[in-house]
C-alpha positions as CSV (number, residue, x, y, z in Angstrom):
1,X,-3.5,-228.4,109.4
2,X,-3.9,-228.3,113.2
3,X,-3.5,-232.2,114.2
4,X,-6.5,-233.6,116.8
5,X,-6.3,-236.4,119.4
6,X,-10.3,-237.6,119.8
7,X,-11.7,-239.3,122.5
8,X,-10.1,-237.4,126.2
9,X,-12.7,-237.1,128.6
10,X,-13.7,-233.9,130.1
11,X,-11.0,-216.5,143.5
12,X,-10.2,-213.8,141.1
13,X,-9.0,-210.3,141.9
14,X,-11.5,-209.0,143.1
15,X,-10.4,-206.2,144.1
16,X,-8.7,-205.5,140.9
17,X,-12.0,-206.4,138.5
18,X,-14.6,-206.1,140.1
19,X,-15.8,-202.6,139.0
20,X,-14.1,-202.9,135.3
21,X,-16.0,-206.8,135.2
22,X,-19.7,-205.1,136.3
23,X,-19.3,-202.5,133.4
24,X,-18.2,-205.2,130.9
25,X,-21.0,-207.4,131.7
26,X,-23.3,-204.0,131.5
27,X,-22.2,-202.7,128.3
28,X,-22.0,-206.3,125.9
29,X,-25.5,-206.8,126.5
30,X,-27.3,-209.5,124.9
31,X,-25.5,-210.0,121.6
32,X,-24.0,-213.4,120.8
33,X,-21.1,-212.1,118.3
34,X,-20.9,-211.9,114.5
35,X,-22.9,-214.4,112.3
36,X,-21.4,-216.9,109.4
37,X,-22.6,-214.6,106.7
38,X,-21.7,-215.5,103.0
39,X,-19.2,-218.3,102.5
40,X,-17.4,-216.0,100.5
41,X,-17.0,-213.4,103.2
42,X,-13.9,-213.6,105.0
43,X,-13.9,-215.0,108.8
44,X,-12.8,-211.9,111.0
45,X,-11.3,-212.8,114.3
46,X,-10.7,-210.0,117.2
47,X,-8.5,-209.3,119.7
48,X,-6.9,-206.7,121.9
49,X,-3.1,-206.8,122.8
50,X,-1.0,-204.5,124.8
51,X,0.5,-203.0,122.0
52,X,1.7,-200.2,124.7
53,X,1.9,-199.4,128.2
54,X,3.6,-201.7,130.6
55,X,3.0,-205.3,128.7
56,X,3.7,-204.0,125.2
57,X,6.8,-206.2,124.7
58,X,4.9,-209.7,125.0
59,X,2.3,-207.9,123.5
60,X,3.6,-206.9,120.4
61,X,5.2,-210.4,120.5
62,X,1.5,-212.2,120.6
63,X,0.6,-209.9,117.8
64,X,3.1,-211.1,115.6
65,X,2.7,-214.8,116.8
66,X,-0.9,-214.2,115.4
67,X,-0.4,-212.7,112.2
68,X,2.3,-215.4,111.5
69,X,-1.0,-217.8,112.1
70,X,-2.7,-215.8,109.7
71,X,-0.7,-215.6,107.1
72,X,0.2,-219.2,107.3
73,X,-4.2,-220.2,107.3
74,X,-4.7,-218.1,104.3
75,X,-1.9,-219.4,102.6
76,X,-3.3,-223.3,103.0
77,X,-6.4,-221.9,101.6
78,X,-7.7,-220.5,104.6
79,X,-10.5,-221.5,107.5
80,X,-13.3,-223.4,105.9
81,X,-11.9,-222.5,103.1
82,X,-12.3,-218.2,103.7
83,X,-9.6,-216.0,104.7
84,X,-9.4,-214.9,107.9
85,X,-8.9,-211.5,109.2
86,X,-7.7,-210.3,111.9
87,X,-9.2,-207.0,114.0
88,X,-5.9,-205.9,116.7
89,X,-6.8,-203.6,119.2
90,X,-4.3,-201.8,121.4
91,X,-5.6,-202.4,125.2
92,X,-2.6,-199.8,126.3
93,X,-2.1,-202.5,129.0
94,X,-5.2,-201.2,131.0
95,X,-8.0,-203.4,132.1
96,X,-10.5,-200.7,131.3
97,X,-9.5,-200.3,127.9
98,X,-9.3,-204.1,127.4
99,X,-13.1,-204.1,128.5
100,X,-13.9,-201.4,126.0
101,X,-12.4,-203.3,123.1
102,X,-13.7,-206.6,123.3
103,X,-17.1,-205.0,124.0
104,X,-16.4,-203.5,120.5
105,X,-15.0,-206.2,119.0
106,X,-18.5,-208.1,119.9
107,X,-21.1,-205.7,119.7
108,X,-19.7,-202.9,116.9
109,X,-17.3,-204.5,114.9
110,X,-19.5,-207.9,115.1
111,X,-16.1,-210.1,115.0
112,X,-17.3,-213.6,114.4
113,X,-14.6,-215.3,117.1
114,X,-12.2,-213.8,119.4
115,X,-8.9,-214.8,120.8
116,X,-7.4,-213.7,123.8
117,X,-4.8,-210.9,125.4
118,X,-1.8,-210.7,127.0
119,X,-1.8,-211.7,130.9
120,X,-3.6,-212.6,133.1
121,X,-4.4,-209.0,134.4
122,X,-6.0,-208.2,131.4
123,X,-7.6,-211.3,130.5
124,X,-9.4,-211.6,133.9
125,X,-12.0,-209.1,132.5
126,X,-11.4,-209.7,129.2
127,X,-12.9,-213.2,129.5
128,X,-15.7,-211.8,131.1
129,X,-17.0,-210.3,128.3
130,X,-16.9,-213.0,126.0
131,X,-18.7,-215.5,128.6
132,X,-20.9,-212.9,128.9
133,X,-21.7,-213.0,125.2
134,X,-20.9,-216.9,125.1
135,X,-18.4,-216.4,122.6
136,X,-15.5,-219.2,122.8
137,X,-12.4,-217.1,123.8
138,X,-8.9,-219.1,123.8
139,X,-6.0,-217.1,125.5
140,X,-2.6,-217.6,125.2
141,X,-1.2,-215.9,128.0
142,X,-3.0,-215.8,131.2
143,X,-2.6,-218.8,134.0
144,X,-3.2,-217.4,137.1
145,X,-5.6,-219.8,138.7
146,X,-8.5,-217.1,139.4
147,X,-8.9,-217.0,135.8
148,X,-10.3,-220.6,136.3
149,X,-12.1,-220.4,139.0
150,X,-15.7,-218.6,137.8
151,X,-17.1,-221.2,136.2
152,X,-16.7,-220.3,132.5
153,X,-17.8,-222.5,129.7
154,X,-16.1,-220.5,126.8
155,X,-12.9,-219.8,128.3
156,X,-9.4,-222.4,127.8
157,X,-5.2,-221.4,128.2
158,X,-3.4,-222.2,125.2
159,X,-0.2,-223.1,127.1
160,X,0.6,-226.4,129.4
161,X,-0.2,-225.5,132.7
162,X,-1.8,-222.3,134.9
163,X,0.8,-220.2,136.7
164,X,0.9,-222.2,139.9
165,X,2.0,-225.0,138.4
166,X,4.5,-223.6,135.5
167,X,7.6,-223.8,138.3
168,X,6.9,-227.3,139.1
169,X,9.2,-228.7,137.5
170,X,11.8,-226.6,138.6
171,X,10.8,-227.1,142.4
172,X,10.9,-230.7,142.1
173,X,14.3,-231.3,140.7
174,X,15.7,-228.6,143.5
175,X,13.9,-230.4,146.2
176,X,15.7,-233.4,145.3
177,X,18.8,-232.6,145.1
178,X,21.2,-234.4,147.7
179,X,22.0,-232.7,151.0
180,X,25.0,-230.3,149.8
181,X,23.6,-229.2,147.0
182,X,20.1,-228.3,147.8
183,X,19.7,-224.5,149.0
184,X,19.1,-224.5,152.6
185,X,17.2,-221.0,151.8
186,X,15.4,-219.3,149.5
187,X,13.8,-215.7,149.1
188,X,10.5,-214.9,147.3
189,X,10.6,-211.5,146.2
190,X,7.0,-211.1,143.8
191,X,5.2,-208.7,141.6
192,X,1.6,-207.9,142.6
193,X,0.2,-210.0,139.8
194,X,-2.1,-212.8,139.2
195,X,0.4,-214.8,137.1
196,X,3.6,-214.5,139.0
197,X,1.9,-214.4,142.3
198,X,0.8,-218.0,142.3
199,X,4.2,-219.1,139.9
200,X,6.5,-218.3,142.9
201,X,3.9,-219.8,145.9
202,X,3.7,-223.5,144.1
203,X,7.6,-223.2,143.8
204,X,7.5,-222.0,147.4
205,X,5.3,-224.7,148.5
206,X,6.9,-227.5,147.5
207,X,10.3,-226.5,148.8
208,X,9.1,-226.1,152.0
209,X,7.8,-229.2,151.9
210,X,11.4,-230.6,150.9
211,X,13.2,-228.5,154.1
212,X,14.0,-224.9,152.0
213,X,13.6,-222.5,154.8
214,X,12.0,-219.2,153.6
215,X,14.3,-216.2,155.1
216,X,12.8,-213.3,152.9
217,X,9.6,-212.4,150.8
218,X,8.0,-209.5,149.6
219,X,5.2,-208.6,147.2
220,X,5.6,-204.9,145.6
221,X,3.9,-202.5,143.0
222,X,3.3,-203.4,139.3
223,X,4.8,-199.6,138.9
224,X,7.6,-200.0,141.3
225,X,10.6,-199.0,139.5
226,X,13.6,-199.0,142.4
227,X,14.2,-202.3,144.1
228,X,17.0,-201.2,145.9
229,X,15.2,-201.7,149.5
230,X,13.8,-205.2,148.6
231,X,17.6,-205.8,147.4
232,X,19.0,-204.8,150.5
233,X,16.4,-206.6,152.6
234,X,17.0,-209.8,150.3
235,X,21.2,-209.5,150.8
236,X,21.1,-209.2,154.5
237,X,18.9,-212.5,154.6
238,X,21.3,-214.4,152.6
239,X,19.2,-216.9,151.1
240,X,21.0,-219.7,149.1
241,X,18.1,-219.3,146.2
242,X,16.1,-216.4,145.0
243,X,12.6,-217.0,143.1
244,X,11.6,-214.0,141.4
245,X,8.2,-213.9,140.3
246,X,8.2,-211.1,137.5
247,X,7.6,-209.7,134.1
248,X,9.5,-208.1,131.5
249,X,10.3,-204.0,133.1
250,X,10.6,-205.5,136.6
251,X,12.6,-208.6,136.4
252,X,15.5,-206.6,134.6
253,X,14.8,-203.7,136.9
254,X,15.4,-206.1,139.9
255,X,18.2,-207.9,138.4
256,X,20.3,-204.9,137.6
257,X,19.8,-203.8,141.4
258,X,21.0,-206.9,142.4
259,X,24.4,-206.7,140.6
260,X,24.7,-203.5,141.4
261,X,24.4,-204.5,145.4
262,X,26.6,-207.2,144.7
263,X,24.1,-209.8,145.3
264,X,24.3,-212.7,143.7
265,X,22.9,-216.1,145.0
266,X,24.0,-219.4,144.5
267,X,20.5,-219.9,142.4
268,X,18.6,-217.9,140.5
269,X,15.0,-218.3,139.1
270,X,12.7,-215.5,137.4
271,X,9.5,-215.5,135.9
272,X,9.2,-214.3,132.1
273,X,12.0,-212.0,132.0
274,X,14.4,-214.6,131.0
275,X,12.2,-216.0,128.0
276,X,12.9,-212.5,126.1
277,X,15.9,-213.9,124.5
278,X,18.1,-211.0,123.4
279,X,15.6,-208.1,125.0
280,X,16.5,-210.1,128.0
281,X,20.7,-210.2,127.1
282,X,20.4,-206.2,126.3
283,X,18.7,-205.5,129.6
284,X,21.3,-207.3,132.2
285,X,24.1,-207.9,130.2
286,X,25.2,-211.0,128.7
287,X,27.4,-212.4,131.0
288,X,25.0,-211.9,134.2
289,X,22.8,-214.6,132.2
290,X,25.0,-217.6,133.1
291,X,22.6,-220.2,135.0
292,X,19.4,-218.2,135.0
293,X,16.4,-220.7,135.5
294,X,12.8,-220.0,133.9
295,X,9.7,-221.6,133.2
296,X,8.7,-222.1,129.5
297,X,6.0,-222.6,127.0
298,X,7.9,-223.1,123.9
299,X,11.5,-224.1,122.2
300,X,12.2,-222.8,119.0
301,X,14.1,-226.9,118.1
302,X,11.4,-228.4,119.6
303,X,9.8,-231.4,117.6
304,X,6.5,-230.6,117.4
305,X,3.7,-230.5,114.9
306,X,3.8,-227.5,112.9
307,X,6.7,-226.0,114.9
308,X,9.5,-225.8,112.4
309,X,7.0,-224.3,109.7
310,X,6.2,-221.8,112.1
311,X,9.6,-220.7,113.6
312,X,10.7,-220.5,109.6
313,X,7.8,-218.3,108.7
314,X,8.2,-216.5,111.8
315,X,12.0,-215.6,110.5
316,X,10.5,-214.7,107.0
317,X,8.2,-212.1,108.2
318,X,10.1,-210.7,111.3
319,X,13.7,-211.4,110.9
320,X,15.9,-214.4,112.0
321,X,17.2,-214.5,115.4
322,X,14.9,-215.9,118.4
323,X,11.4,-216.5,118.0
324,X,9.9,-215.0,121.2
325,X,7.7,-217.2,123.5
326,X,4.7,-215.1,123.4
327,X,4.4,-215.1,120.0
328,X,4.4,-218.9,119.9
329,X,2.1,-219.0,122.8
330,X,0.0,-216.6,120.6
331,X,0.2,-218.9,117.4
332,X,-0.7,-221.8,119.5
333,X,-4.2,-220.1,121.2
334,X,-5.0,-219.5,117.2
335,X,-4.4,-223.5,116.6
336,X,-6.0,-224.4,119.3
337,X,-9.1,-222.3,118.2
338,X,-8.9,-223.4,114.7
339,X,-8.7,-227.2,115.9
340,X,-12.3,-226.2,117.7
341,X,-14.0,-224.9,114.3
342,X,-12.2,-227.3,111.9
343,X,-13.8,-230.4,113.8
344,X,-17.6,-228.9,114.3
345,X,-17.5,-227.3,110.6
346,X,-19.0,-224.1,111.4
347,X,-18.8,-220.8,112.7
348,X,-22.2,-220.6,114.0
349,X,-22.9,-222.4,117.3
350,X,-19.9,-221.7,120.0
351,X,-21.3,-223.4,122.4
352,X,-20.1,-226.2,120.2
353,X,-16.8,-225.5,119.5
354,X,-16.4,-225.3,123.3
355,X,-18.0,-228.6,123.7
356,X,-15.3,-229.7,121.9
357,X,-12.6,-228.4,123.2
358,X,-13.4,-229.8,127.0
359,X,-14.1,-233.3,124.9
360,X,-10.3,-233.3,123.0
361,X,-6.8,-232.8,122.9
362,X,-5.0,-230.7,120.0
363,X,-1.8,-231.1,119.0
364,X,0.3,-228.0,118.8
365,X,3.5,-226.0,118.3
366,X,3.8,-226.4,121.9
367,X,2.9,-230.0,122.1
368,X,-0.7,-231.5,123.2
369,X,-2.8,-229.2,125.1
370,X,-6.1,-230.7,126.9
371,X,-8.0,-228.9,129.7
372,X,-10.8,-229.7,132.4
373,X,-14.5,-228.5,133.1
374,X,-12.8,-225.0,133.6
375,X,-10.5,-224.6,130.6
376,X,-7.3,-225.0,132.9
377,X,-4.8,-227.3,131.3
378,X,-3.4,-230.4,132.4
379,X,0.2,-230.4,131.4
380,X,3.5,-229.1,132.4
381,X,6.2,-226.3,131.8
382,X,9.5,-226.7,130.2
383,X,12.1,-225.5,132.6
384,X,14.6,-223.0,130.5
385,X,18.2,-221.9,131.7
386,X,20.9,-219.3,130.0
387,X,23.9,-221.2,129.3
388,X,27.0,-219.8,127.5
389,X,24.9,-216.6,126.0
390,X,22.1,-218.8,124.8
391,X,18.6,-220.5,126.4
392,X,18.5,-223.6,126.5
393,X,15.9,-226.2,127.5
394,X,16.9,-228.4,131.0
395,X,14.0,-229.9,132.0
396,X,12.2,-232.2,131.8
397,X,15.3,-234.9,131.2
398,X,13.7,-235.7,128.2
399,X,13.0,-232.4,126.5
400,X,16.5,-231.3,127.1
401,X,19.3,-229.3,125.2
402,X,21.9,-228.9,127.5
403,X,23.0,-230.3,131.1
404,X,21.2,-228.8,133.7
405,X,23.6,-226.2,135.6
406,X,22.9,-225.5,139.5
407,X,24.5,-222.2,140.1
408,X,24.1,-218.8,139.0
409,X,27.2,-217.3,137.3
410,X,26.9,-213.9,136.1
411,X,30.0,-212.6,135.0
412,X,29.5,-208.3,136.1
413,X,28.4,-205.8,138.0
414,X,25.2,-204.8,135.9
């Protein structure tokens, strides 16, 4: 059962969307989703994931993170008291094809409530669809602030914070760190994307603010696969700290070419890449992991509601080893949407259950989530660093499961 706390009060790409956004908004039309039907009749839920293409990794991860939610709803007798179903697309990572599915999902397959995809790429038109439809659509990976900026009603982030604030944490405790220790420099090199775009400017933001000068930044392809120049260019800068605002391909693409150049800064944070546990090991080597910062949603040991029932189902259906981020993320979007039709009683009226959502807080595997008039939430990020081979959480203070380290120690040459 999905714990509640009553009572809280409550710029997009456009270059990117616009075109597959104006066919979305064409094609959905008029219809409002699937009805309650019978009360026998199981409650289907839809969604399209990246099963392929570029984000299938996280993708495939949020699928799993789902049917672990599914499997454990069904099991408690399921969601006023039906089973639940789950309809999985494969968006091949393409914002078209993401348009084309939820479209489906509402207006063919007549799903009666939706949760969302992976990124924020893909859930930029994604969204639009269900808002179009006003259909209550609860993401679990997608912070870039443009999502939040269009004036949805139906649309909330299952995870503590949009993108710009997810290195906060992180910027903070640098920026305070006594003369000596504090990087005099940093470099920003960032993937053309609406998540890690705006991660690495707030972290950039507030260390120039605390005296970091910025020698070196770049933004580059989604599909760039050689980062020897921006590695070069980086290297003859010399900057004491390198943010790296990436996903999965590119952030071990970039890493590699930085051992390989012999490039290794005092400090080291990345976006995403990191959280991918042994994918992330596998890709740079183990010993090149030493003192790698990251942002993150979720600890596997973390004492939260739910969470241990979760990681040990997770292990029972996938294998034990690390549970991977997305699919906690994942699980926690289907909490968060469950808390919503638990507490109205019905199916029927989504309007409601978004009501409801702006009006309260839900207690999850990732701790309490709450959001604004825009669906934006109003917590923050778990900072995560390799240590000795493993990931471990270093900040906040509180949350912590090691001493924080400051440097970056990788032990190769990629």
């Amino acid at each position: 059962m999905v714990q509640i706390s009553r009572g809280r009060g409550r710029g997009l790409m456009a270059a990117a969307v616009t075109g597959v956004l104006v066919a979305s908004l064409a094609a959905c039309g008029g219809d409002d989703g699937g009805s309650e039907g019978g009360s026998d009749d199981p409650i289907v839920i839809g969604t399209s994931l990246p099963l392929t293409g570029e984000f299938s990794q996280p993708g495939q991860a949020a699928e799993q993170g789902y049917k672990v939610w599914q499997e454990m709803v069904n099991a408690d007798g399921g969601l006023l008291d039906r089973q639940v179903e789950l309809n999985i697309k494969d968006d091949a990572s393409n914002q078209n094809t993401v348009v084309t599915d939820y479209n489906a999902l509402i207006s063919q397959d007549k799903v009666d409530l939706l949760l969302g995809t992976f990124s924020s790429l893909l859930n930029l038109p994604a969204s639009a669809v269900a808002e179009r439809s006003q259909m209550l659509y609860v993401e679990p990976a997608g912070g870039s602030p443009d999502m939040f900026n269009r004036g949805f009603e139906y649309l909330f982030f299952a995870q503590q914070a949009t993108a710009d604030k997810q290195g906060k944490v992180f910027a903070e405790w640098v920026a305070q760190l006594p003369e000596g220790e504090k990087p005099t420099t940093a470099a920003y090199p960032t993937l053309d994307d609406p998540f890690a775009a705006p991660n690495v400017e707030g972290i950039k933001a507030i260390l120039e603010d605390a005296g970091v000068e910025t020698v070196y930044e770049e933004t580059y392809a989604i599909d760039t696969k050689n980062f020897d120049t921006i590695v070069s260019a980086m290297k003859n800068a010399d900057p004491d700290l390198v943010v790296h605002g990436a996903q999965f391909e590119d952030g071990i693409g970039m890493t590699r070419a930085m051992l390989k150049a012999d490039f290794t800064p005092e400090m080291f944070f990345q976006t995403n890449a990191p959280s991918f546990g042994s994918q992330f090991t596998e890709g740079i080597g183990e010993e090149n992991t030493e003192g790698i910062f990251y942002a993150v949603s979720h600890s596997p040991d973390a004492d939260t509601p739910g969470n241990a029932e979760f990681v040990a189902k997770y292990e029972e259906m996938y294998g034990e080893g690390e549970v991977p981020e997305d699919a906690a993320d994942a699980f926690a979007a289907a909490e968060v949407m469950q808390a919503a039709v638990e507490a109205v009683g019905s199916i029927d009226d989504q309007q409601a259950l978004a009501d409801w959502l702006h009006e309260n807080e839900v207690e999850t595997i990732l701790g309490p989530l709450s959001w604004d008039e825009t669906g934006a939430p109003q917590g923050e990020f778990l900072i995560g660093q390799w240590q000795d081979g493993a990931p471990q959480i270093v900040l906040p203070e509180d949350a912590a499961t090691a001493k924080i380290e400051r440097d970056w120690m990788p032990g190769g040459a990629g």
